[in-house]
C-alpha positions as CSV (number, residue, x, y, z in Angstrom):
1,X,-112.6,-73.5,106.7
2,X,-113.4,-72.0,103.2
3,X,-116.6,-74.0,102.9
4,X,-117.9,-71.6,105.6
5,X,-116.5,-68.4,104.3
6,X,-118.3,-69.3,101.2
7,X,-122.0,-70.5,103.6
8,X,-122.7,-66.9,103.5
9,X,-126.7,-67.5,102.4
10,X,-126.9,-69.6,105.5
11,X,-129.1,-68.5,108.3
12,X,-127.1,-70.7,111.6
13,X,-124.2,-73.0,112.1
14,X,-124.2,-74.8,115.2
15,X,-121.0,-76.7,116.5
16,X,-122.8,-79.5,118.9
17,X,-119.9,-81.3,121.2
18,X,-121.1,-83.6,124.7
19,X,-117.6,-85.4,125.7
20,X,-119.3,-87.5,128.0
21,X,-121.3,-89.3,125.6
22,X,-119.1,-89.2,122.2
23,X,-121.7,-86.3,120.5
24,X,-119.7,-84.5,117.5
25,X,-122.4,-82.8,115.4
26,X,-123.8,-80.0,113.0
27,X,-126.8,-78.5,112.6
28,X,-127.1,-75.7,109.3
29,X,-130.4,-73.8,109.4
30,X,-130.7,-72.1,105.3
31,X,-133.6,-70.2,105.9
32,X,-136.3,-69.9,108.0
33,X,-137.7,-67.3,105.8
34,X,-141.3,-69.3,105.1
35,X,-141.5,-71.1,108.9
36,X,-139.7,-73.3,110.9
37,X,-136.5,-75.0,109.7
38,X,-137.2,-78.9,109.3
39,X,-134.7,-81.8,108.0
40,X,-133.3,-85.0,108.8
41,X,-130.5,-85.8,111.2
42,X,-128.0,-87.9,109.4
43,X,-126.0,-89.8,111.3
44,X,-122.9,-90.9,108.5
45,X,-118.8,-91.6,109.4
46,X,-117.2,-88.8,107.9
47,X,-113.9,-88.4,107.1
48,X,-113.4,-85.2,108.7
49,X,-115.1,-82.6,110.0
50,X,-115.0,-80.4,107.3
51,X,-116.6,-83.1,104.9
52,X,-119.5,-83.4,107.3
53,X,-119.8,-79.5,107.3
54,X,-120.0,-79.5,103.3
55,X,-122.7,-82.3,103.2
56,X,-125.4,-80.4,106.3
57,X,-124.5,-77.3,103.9
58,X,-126.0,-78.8,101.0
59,X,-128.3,-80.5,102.5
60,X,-129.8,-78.1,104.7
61,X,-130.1,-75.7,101.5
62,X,-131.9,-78.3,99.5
63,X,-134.1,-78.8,102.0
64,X,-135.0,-74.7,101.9
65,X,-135.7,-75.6,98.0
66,X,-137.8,-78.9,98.7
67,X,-140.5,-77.2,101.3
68,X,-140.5,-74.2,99.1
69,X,-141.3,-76.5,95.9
70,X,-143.5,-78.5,98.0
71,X,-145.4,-75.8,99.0
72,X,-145.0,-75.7,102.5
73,X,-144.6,-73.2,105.1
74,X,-141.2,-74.6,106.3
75,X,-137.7,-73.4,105.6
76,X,-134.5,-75.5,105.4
77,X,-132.3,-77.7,108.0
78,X,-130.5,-80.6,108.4
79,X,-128.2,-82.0,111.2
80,X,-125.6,-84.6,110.9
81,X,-123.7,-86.5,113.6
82,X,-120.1,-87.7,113.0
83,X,-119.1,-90.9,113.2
84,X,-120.4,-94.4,113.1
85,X,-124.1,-95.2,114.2
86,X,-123.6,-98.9,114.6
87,X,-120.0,-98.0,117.1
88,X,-121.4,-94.7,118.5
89,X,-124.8,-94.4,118.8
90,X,-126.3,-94.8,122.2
91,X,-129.0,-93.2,124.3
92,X,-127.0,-90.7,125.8
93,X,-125.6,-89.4,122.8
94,X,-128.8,-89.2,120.9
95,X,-130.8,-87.1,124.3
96,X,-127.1,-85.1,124.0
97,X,-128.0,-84.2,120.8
98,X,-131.5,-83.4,121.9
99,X,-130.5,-81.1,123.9
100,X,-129.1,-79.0,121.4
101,X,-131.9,-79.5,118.9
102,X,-134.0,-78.2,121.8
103,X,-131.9,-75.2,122.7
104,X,-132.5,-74.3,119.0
105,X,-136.6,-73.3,120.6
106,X,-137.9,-74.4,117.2
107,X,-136.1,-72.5,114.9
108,X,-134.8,-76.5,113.8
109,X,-137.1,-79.2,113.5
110,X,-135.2,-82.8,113.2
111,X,-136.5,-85.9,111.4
112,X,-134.7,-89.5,110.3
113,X,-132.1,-89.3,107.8
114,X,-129.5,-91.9,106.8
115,X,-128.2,-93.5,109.7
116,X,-131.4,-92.4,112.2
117,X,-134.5,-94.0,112.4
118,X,-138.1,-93.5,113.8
119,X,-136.9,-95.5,117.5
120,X,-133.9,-92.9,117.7
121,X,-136.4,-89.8,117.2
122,X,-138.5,-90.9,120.1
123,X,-135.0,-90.8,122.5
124,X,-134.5,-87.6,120.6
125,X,-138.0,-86.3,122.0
126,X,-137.6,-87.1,125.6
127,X,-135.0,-84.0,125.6
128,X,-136.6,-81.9,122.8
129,X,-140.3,-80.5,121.7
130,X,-138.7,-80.1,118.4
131,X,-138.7,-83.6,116.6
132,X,-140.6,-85.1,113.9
133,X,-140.7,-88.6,112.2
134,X,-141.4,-90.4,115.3
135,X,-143.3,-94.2,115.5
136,X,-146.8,-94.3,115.3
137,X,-146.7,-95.6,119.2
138,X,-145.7,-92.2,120.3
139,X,-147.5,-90.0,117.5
140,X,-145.9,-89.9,114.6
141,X,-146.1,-90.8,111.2
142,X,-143.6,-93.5,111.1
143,X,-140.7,-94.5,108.8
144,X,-140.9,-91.6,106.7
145,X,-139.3,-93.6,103.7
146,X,-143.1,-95.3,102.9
147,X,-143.7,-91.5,101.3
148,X,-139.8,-90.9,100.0
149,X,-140.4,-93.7,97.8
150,X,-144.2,-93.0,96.6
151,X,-142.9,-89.5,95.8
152,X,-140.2,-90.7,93.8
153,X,-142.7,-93.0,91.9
154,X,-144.7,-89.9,91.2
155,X,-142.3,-88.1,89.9
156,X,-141.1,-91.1,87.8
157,X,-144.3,-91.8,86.3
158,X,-144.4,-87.7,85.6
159,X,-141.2,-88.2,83.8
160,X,-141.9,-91.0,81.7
161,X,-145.5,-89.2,80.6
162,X,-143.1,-86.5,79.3
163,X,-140.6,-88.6,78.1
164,X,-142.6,-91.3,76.3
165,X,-146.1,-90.2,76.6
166,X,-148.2,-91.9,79.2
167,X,-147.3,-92.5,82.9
168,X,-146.9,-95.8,82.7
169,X,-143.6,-97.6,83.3
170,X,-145.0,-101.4,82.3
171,X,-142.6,-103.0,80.6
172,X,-139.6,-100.3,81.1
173,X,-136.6,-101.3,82.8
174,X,-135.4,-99.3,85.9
175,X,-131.8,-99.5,87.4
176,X,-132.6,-99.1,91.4
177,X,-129.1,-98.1,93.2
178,X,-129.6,-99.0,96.9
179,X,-131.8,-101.5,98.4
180,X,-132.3,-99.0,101.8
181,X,-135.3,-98.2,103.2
182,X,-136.4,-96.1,100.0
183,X,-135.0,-98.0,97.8
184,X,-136.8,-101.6,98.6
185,X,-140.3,-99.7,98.5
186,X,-139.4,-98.2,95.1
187,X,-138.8,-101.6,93.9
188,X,-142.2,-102.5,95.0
189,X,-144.1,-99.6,93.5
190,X,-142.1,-100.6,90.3
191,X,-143.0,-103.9,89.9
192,X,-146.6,-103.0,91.1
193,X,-146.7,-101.4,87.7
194,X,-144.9,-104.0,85.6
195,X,-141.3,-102.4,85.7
196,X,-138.6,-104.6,85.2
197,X,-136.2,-103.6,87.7
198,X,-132.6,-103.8,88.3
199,X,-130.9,-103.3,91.6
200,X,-128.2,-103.4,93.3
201,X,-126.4,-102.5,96.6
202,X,-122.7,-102.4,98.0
203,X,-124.6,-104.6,100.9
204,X,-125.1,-107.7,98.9
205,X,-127.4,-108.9,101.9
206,X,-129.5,-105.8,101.1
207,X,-129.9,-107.1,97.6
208,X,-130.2,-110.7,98.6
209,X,-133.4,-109.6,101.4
210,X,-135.4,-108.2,98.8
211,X,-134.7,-110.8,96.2
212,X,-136.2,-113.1,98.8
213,X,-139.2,-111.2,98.7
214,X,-139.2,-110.6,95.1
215,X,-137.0,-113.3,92.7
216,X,-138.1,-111.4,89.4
217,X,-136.0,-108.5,90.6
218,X,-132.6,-109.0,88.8
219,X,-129.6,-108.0,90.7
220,X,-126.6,-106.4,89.5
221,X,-122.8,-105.1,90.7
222,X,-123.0,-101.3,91.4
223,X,-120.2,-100.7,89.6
224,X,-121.9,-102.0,86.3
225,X,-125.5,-101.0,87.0
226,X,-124.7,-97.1,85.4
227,X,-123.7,-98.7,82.2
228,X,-126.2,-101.2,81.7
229,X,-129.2,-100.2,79.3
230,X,-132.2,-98.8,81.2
231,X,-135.1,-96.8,80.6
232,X,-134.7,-94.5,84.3
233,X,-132.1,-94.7,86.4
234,X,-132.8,-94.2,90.1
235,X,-130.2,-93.2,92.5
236,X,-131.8,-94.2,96.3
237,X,-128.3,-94.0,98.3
238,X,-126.2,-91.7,99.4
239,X,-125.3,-88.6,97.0
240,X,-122.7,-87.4,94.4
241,X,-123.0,-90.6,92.2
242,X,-123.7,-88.3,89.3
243,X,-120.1,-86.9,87.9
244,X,-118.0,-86.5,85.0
245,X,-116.8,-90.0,85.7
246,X,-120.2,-91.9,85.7
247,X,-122.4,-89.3,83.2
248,X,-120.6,-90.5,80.3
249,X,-121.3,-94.1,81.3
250,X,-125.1,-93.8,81.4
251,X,-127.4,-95.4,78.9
252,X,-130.5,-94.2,80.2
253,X,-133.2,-91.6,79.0
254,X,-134.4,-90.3,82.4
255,X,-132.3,-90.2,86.2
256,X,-134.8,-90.1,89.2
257,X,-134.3,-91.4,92.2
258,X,-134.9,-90.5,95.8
259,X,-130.9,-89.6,96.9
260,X,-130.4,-86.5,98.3
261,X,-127.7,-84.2,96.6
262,X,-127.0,-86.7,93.7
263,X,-125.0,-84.0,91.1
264,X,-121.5,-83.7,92.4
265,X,-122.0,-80.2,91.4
266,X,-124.1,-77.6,90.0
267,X,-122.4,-78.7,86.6
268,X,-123.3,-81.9,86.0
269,X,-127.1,-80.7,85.3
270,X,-125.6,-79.3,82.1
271,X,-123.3,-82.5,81.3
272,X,-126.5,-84.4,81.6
273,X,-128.5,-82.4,79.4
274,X,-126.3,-82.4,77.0
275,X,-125.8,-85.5,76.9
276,X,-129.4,-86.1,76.4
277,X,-130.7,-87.3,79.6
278,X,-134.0,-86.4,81.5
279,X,-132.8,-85.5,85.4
280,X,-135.5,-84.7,87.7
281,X,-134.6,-82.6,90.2
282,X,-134.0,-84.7,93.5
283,X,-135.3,-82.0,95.9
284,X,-138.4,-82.5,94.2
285,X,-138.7,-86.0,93.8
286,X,-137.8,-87.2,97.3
287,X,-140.0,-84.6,99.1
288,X,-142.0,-87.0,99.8
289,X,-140.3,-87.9,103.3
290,X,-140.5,-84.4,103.9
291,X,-144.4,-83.8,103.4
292,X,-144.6,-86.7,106.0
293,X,-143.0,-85.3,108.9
294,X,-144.1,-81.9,108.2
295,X,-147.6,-83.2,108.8
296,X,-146.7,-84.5,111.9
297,X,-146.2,-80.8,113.6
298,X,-150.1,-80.5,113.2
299,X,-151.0,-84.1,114.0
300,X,-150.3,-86.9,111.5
301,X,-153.2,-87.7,109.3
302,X,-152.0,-90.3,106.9
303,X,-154.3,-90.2,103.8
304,X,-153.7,-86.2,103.8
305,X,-150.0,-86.3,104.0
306,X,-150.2,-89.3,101.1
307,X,-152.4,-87.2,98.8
308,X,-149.8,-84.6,99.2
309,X,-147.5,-86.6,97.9
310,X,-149.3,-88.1,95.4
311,X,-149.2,-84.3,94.3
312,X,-145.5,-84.8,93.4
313,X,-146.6,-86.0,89.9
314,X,-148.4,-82.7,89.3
315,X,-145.4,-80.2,90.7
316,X,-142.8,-82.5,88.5
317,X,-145.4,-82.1,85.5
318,X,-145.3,-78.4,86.1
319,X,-141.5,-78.1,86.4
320,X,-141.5,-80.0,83.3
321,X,-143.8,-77.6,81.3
322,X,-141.8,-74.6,83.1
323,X,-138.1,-75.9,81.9
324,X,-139.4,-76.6,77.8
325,X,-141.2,-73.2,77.9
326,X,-137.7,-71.5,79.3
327,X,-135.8,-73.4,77.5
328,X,-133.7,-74.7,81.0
329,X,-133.0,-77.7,82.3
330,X,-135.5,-79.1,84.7
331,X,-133.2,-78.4,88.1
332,X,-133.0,-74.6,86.6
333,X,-136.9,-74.6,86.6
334,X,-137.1,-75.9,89.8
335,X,-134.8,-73.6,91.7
336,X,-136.5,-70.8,89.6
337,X,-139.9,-71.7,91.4
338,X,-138.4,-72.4,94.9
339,X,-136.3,-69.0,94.7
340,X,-139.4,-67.3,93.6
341,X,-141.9,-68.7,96.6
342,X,-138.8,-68.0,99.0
343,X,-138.3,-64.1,97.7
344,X,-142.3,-63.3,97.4
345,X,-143.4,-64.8,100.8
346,X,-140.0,-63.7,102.6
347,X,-141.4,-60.1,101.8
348,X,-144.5,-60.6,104.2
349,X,-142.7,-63.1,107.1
350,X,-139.4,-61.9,107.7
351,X,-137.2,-64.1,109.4
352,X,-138.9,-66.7,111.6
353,X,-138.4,-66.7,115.1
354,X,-139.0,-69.0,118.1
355,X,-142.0,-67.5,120.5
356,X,-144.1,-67.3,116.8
357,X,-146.8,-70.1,116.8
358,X,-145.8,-72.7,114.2
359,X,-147.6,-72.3,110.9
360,X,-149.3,-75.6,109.5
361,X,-148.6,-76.9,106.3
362,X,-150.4,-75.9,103.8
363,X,-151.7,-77.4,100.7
364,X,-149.6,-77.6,97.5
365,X,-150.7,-74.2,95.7
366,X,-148.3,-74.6,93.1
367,X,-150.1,-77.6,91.9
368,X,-153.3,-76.1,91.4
C-alpha cells in the first residue's frame, strides 16, 4: 500500500490478526525517541484496511507531537481495531488484542480512544502490563475524557485572551460538534463560564441527553452548525471535518476543539489562516486525556495530573506568542516546538527500548 511506502518516519507497524475471536488490528509506534510509546486504542468500522492504516498513521504521529508539546517523556502510538465495537467487541477479542499489546514489552502503551472505554482497558490488562486509562476500581485514573475536555477549555480560554483580550468566554457563543464523552463536559465547562453554547450530534439522543441535563443548551443539525455565527468553533468528534468544503462555510473567529486529526490535510492550516480564522492546534489542545493516563504509569494522583492540564492554557499561550513572533500559523509553531524537544532530547536517549525502566512524567518545562 503507498500509505506505507510513504510511513517511512515511523518507528513499527504491527499487523494484529486472532481468527478465533474476530481481532483485525493496527498498532503504529512514531517514535519512541523521548520514552515509551503511549496512545489510545480506537476501536472504529473502517471501510477498509488501508483506511484504518492511514488514520493509526496519523494518529500515532500526532501523538509523538502531543507528549513532546506536553512535555512528557513519552513518544507516540496508537492502535485501532477494525470493525464495529457494538457487533464485534467481546472479551476474547479485547485479551486477543492484549496479547499483542503485551508482546510489544512496553515499547506501546494503550489507553481509551473512540470506541474503547475504561471497562475494556481492564480486560485489556488481564493479558498485558502495558495499559493505561483503566477505572479507578483497578488503579487508574478513569474516563480520561474528564481531562480531554478541561484541556480543551484551557486552551479555549488561552485563545480567546489572544483573540479578544481576556480569558473569558461569558457571553460568547460556542458551536460544540459532538455530544461524546468530551464533548458533553466541554458543554459543561462552557456554560460554567457563561458561554452560550450550540451543539449538535449525528446521534440526536446524544443531543437530546444533555439537553435533559442542561435546556439552555441550544441544539442544532450538524450539517448547519459550521455555518451558523459563532465566536469558537469546537470540533469534539471524529476528524477531518476541516476541508475545502466546510472552511469556506465557517463564520467563526477561533476553531478549537478536542478531535483528533481535525485538518484533512496539512493544507487546510493555511486555508484557514487565510481566511482569517484562529486554529489551535488539536494535538495541543486535547492533550489533556493524554497527561491523564501518562500519570497513571507512576500511580495516578489526580490533582497533579489536573494541574498539568490546567498548564494547557500556558503551553497554548506560548505557542501563540511563538507563531506572531515567527510570523506562522499556530500548528507551524507547535510542530516547531514538538520537532525541536524530539531532535534535542533524541540526541541523549536514543531509541527506547523495552528492559529500560520507564521514565516518569515529568513536569511541563515548556511552560515555565
Amino acid at each position: 500500500m503507498s500509505v506505507v511506502v510513504e510511513s517511512t518516519e515511523h518507528e513499527q507497524l504491527v499487523f494484529c490478526r486472532d481468527q478465533s475471536s474476530g481481532l483485525h488490528a493496527i498498532i503504529a509506534i512514531h517514535s519512541t525517541a523521548l520514552g515509551p510509546a503511549l496512545g489510545g486504542t480506537r476501536f472504529y468500522p473502517y471501510a477498509s484496511e488501508h483506511d484504518a492504516l492511514s488514520d493509526v498513521l496519523r494518529l500515532s504521529r500526532a501523538m509523538a507531537y502531543k507528549a513532546a508539546c506536553a512535555g512528557l517523556d513519552l513518544g507516540g502510538g496508537k492502535a485501532v481495531i477494525i470493525g464495529d465495537p457494538a457487533e464485534l467487541k467481546t472479551e476474547p477479542l479485547l485479551r486477543a488484542y492484549g496479547r499483542f499489546v503485551e508482546a510489544l514489552g512496553g515499547r506501546y502503551n494503550t489507553a481509551c480512544d473512540v470506541g474503547t472505554y475504561a471497562e475494556d482497558m481492564d480486560i485489556i490488562a488481564r493479558e498485558s502490563r502495558f495499559v493505561t486509562g483503566r477505572t479507578r476500581a483497578h488503579g487508574g485514573g478513569g474516563d480520561s475524557s474528564v481531562l480531554t475536555a478541561y484541556g480543551v477549555f484551557m486552551a479555549m480560554r488561552a485563545a480567546a485572551e489572544y483573540t479578544w483580550g481576556t480569558p473569558s468566554l461569558h457571553g460568547r457563543r460556542v458551536g460544540v460538534a459532538g455530544a461524546g464523552k468530551v464533548g458533553r463536559r466541554l458543554v459543561e465547562h462552557l456554560l460554567a463560564d457563561s458561554a452560550s453554547v450550540v451543539v449538535a450530534d449525528v446521534a440526536a439522543d446524544a443531543v437530546e441527553h444533555l439537553r435533559a441535563r442542561h435546556p439552555e443548551v441550544e441544539a442544532e443539525d450538524p450539517q448547519k452548525l459550521l455555518a451558523r455565527d459563532l465566536d469558537v468553533y469546537a470540533p469534539c468528534a471524529l476528524g477531518g471535518v476541516l476541508n475545502e468544503a466546510t472552511v469556506p462555510a465557517l463564520r467563526t473567529q477561533i476553531v478549537c476543539g478536542g478531535a483528533n486529526n481535525q485538518l484533512a490535510h496539512d493544507g487546510i492550516d493555511a486555508l484557514l489562516q487565510k481566511s482569517g480564522i484562529l486554529y489551535m492546534p488539536d494535538y495541543v489542545v486535547n492533550s489533556g486525556g493524554l497527561i491523564q493516563v501518562a500519570d497513571e504509569m507512576t500511580g495516578f494522583n489526580e490533582q497533579r495530573a489536573r494541574a498539568l492540564a490546567e498548564r494547557i492554557f500556558d503551553t497554548s499561550q506560548h505557542i501563540l506568542a511563538m507563531a506572531n513572533d515567527r510570523d506562522v500559523s499556530p500548528t507551524q509553531a507547535a510542530n516547531q516546538l514538538a520537532e525541536q524537544r524530539i531532535a534535542e532530547i533524541s540526541r541523549l536517549r536514543g531509541i527506547w527500548l523495552s528492559n529500560h525502566s520507564t521514565t516518569p512524567p515529568q513536569d511541563n518545562a515548556l511552560c515555565r
